[in-house]
N, C-alpha and C positions, 0 to 999 in steps of 0.2 A: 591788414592781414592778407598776405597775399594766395592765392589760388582757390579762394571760396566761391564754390558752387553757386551758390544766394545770389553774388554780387562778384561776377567773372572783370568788372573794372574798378572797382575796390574803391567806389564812391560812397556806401554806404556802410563799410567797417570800421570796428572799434576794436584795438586790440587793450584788453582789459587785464592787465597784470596784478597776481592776488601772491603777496609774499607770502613768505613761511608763518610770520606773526601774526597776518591778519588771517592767514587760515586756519589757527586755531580757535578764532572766536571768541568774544566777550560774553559771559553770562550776564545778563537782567533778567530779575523779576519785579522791575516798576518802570514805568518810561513817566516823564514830565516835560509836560509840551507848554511853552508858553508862546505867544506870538506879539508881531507888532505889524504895521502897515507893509513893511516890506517882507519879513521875513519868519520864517517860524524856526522856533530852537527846540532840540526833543534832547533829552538829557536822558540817558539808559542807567540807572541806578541798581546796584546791589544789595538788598536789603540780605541781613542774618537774620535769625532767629533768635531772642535773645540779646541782640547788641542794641545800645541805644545811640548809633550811629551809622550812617550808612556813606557810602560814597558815590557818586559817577561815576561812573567806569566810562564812560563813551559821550560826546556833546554832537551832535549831528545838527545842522545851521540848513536850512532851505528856503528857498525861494516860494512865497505861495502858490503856485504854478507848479512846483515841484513835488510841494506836501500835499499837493489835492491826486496828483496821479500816484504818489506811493499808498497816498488811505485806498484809492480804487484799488493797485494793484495785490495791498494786503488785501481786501474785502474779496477780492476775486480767485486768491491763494485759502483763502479761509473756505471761503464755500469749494473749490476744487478739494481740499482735503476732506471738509464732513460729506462730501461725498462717496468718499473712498474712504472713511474710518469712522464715519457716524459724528455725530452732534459732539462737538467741543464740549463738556458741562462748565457752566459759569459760577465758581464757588463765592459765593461774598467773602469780600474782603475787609479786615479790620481797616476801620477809618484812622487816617494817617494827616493830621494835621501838616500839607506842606501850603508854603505860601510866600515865594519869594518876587510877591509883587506883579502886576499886570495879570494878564490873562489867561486862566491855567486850566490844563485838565489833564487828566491821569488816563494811561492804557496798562 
């Protein structure tokens, strides 16, 4: 990115291109994260209401190194918003028997 202020010799730019389709964005309301010795997988799921089916919409693949700075940078997005909009409430959720092997947990 050339003429930025920040970085006038343009060693530490990223020019980050967001199409039309990803700027629509993907709805999830379930993530499934499994992981193994290299790498963690987060699956964004679509649940219905009513359907007894649900799909992925989205598979995100990271590097453990990677998935520890996104938990920091969501936890640090979370507390800047209940800042400025008050306390998230945490509703319980109906337990959702998933289970496709190895080590799992749900966000």
């Amino acid at each position: 990115m050339e003429g930025d202020p920040k970085d006038p010799k343009g060693t530490n730019s990223l020019n980050i291109e967001l199409t039309p389709e990803s700027a629509d964005g993907t709805y999830s309301n379930l993530a499934i994260i499994n992981h193994s010795h290299s790498e963690f997988v987060v699956d964004f799921v679509q649940i219905m209401p009513g359907m007894p089916k649900a799909r992925v919409k989205s598979r995100i693949i990271l590097t453990p190194e990677h998935a520890k700075r996104l938990a920091k940078a969501l936890s640090e997005n979370v507390a800047r918003y209940e800042q400025m909009h008050g306390e998230i409430a945490e509703k319980e959720q109906p337990g959702i028997p998933l289970n496709f092997g190895g080590p799992t947990g749900q966000a």
